[in-house]
N, C-alpha and C positions, 0 to 999 in steps of 0.2 A: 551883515544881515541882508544887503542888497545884492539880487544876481547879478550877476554878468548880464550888460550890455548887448543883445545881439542883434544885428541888421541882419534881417527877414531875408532882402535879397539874397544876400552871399550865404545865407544859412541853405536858401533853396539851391541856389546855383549847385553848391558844395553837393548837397545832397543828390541833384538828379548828375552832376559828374560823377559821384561814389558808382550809384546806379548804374550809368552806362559802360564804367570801369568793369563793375560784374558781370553786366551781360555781354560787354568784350571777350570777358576772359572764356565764359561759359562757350561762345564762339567758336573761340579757338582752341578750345577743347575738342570740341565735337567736330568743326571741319576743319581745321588746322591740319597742316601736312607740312611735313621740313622737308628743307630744299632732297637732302638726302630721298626721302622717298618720293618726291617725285620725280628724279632721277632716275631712281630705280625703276619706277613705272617706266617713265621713257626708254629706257635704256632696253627695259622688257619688252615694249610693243614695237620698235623699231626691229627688234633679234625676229622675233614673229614675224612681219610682214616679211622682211629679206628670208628668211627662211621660205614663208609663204610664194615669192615673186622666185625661187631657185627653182622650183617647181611647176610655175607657170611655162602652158606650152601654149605658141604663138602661132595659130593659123596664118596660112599665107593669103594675100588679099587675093580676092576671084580676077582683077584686073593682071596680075602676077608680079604687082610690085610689092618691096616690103614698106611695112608700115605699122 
C-alpha cells in the first residue's frame, strides 16, 4: 500500500542527467562528424590548395632577388 521511498535529490539529479544525456545525443547528431569525414575534408582541402599553389606564378622581386 505504501510507495516507494524517494529522495527528491537523486530523483532530480537522475532526471536533469537523463536531460542532458538527450540533448548530448541530439548534438551529436546535428554537428557530429567521424573522424573518417573529417579526414576526408582534410584530405580534400589540402589536394585543392596544392593543386591551387602548382599554378601559382611568382613575380620576381623589383630589387632582382628571389623571395
Amino acid at each position: 500500500m505504501a510507495a516507494d521511498v524517494v529522495n527528491l535529490r537523486q530523483f532530480k539529479k537522475a532526471k536533469a542527467r537523463a536531460e542532458k544525456d538527450k540533448t548530448a545525443e541530439q548534438n551529436r547528431a546535428l554537428f557530429g562528424r567521424t573522424r573518417a569525414e573529417k579526414d576526408l575534408t582534410r584530405a580534400v582541402r589540402e589536394k585543392a590548395e596544392k593543386t591551387l599553389d602548382q599554378g601559382k606564378l611568382e613575380r620576381p622581386a623589383p630589387d632582382g632577388s628571389k623571395s
